[in-house]
C-alpha positions as CSV (number, residue, x, y, z in Angstrom):
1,X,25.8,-15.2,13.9
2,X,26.5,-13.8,10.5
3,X,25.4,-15.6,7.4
4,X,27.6,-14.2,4.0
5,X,25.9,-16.2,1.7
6,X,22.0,-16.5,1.9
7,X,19.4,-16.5,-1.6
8,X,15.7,-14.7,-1.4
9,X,13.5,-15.5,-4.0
10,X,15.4,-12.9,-6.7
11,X,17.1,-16.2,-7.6
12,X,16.1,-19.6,-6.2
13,X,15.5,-18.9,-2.6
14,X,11.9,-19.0,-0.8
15,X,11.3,-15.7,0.6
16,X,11.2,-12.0,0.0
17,X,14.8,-10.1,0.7
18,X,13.0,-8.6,3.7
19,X,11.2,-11.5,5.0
20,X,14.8,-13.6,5.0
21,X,16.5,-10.5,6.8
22,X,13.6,-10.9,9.5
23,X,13.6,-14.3,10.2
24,X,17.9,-14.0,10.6
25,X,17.0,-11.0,13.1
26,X,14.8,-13.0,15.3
27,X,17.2,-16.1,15.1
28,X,19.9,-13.6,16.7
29,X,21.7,-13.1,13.4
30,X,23.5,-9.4,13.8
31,X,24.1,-9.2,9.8
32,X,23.0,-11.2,6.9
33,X,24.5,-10.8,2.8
34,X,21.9,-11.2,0.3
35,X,23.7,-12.8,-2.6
36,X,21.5,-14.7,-5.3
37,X,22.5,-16.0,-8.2
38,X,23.8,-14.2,-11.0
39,X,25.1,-14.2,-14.9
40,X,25.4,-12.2,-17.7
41,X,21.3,-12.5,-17.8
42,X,20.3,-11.0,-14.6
43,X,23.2,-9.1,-13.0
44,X,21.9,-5.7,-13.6
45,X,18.5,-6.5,-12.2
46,X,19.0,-8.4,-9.3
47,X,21.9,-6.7,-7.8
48,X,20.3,-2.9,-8.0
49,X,17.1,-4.5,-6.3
50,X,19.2,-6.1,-3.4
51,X,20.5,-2.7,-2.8
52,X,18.0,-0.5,-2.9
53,X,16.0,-2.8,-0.4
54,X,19.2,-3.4,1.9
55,X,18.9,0.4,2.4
56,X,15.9,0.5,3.4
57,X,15.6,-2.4,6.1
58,X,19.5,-1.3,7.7
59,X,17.4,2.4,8.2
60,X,15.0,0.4,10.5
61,X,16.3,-2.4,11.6
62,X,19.0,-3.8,14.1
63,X,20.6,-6.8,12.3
64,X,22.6,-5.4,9.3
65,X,21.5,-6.0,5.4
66,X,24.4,-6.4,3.4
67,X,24.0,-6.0,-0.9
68,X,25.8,-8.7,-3.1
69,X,25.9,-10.9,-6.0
70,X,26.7,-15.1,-6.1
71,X,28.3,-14.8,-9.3
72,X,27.0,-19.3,-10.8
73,X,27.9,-21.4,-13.5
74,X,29.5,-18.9,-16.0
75,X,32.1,-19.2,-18.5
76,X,35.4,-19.1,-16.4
77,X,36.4,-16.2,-19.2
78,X,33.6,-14.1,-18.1
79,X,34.0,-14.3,-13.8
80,X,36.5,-11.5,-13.7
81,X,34.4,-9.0,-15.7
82,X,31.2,-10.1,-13.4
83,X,32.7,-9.6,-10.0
84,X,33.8,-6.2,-11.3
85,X,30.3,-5.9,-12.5
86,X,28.9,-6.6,-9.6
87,X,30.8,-4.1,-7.8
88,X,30.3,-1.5,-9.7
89,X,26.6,-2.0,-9.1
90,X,26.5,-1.7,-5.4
91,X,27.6,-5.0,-3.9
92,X,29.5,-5.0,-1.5
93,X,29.7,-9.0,-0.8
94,X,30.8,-10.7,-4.0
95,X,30.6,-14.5,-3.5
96,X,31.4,-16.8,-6.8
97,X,30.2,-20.4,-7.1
98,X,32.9,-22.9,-6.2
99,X,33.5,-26.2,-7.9
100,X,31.2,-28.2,-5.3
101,X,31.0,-32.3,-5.9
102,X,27.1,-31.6,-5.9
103,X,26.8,-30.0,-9.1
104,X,28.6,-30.0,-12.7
105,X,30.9,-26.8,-12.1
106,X,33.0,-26.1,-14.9
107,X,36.9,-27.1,-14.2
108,X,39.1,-23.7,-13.6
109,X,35.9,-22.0,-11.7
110,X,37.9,-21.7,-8.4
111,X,41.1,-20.8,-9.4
112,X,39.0,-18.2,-11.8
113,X,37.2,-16.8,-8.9
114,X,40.1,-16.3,-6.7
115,X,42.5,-14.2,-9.6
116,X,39.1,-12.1,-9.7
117,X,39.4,-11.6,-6.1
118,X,36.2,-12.2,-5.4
119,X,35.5,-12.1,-1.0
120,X,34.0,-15.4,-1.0
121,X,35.1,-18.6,-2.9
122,X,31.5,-20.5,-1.8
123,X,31.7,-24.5,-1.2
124,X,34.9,-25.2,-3.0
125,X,34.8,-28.9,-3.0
126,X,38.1,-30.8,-3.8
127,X,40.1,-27.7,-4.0
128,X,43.4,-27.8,-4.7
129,X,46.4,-26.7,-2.6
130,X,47.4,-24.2,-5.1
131,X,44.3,-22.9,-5.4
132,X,43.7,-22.7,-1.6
133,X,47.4,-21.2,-1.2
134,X,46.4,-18.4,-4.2
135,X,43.4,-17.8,-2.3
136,X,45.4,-16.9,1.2
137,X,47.9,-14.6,-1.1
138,X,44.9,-13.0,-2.6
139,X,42.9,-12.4,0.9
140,X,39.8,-14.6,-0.8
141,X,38.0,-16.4,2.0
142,X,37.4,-20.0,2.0
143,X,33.8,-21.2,3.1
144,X,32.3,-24.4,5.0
145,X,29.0,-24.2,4.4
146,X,26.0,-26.1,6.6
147,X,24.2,-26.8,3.0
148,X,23.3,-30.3,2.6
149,X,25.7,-32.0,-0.2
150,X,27.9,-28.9,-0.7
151,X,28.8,-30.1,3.1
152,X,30.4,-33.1,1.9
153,X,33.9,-31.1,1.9
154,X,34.0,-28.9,4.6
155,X,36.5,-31.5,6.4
156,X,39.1,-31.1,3.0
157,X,38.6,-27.5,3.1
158,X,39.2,-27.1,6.6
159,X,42.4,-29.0,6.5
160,X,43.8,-27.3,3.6
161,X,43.0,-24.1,4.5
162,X,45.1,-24.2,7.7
163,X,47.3,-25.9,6.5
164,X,48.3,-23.1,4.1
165,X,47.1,-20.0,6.1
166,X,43.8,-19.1,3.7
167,X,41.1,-17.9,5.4
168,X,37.6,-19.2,6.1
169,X,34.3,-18.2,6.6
170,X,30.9,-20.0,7.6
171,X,27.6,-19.6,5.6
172,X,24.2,-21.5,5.3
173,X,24.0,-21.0,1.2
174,X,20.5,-20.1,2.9
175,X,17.5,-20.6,0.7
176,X,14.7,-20.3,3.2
177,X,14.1,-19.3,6.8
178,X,15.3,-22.7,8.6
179,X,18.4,-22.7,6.5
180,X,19.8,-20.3,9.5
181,X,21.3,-22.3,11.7
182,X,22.1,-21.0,15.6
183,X,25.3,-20.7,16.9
184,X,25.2,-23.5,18.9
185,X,24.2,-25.7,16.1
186,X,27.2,-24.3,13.7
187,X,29.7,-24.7,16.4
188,X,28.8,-28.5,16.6
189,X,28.8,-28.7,12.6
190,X,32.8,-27.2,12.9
191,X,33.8,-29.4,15.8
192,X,32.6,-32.4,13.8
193,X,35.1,-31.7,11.3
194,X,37.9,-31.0,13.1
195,X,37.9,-27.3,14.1
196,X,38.7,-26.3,18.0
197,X,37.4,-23.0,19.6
198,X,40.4,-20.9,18.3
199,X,39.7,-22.0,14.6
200,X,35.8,-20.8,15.2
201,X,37.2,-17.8,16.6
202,X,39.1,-17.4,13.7
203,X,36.2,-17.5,11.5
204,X,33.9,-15.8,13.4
205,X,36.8,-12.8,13.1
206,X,36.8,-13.2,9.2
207,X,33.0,-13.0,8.9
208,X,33.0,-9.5,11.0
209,X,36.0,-8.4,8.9
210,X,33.9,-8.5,5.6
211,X,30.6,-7.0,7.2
212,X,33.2,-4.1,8.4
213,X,34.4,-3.8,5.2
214,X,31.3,-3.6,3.5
């Protein structure tokens, strides 16, 4: 398993980076992203910490510690110059906010995130087709998350997405240890909503393809 999208408690997770990193080792996780929340505010405190720290446990440990940044609720004039922020600061997983149905994201975030070229467009909700088309053009993946309520549109996001070739990725938007689900557990999430073992194949590829990129 490989979990892209995970919070410690540098933004609103539970635990320390290390302590999260653990607990995905011992669940069988081979690499985890450390991406809390970020603005303007906090950018160039949080993301030099996550790196420096992700050094340290991937010179000890098995499972590998990726650096990033979830770039949340900013002005949609301002996500560009973040995820370049971000970058330039050491992440190497740069994961913006989508317009989930849980909370009040502002209108234009996705279509925002994906010009930026952000790697992970997180729980989209009722994304549009030209937005999801954009998003395959621009190589931004797609995610169906097992968080409860941002859940609520996996099934759209699924069907859209192979329905115009964009690619998709599974994360836990993990905020404490139990948030990790097992395999066997996330296959049974993706079957629910349509996806045979080709299409979890598929996404299991596009996972490994960011952690090799990184």
């Amino acid at each position: 398993m490989i979990d892209l999208h995970t919070h410690t408690l540098f933004s609103d997770g539970e635990l320390l980076p290390s302590e999260l990193v653990r607990r995905a080792e011992v669940k069988g996780y081979t690499a985890i992203a450390l991406t809390d929340h970020v603005d303007t505010s906090n950018i160039d405190f949080v993301v030099p910490r996550i790196v420096a720290v992700c050094k340290v446990l991937n010179r000890y440990w098995k499972i590998r510690s990726i650096p990033g940044a979830e770039i949340t609720h900013v002005p949609v004039q301002e996500i560009s110059k973040l995820v370049n922020r971000a970058r330039r600061l050491g992440a190497k997983i740069v994961v913006v906010h989508g317009q989930t149905v849980a909370e009040p994201v502002i209108p234009g975030t996705n279509r925002a995130a994906i010009k930026a070229h952000c790697d992970i467009l997180a729980h989209p909700g009722l994304i549009s087709m030209e937005d999801a088309v954009l998003a395959a053009k621009n190589n931004v993946c797609l995610e169906i998350t097992t968080r409860k309520n941002h859940s609520r549109t996996n099934k759209r996001v699924f069907n859209i997405a192979k329905s115009c070739g964009a690619k998709l990725v599974l994360d836990n938007d993990a905020h404490r240890g139990d948030d990790l689900v097992s395999y066997a557990q996330a296959t049974k999430i993706l079957k629910k909503i349509g996806l045979d073992k080709a299409d979890i194949d598929n996404m299991v590829r596009n996972s490994e393809k960011l952690v090799s990129d990184s």
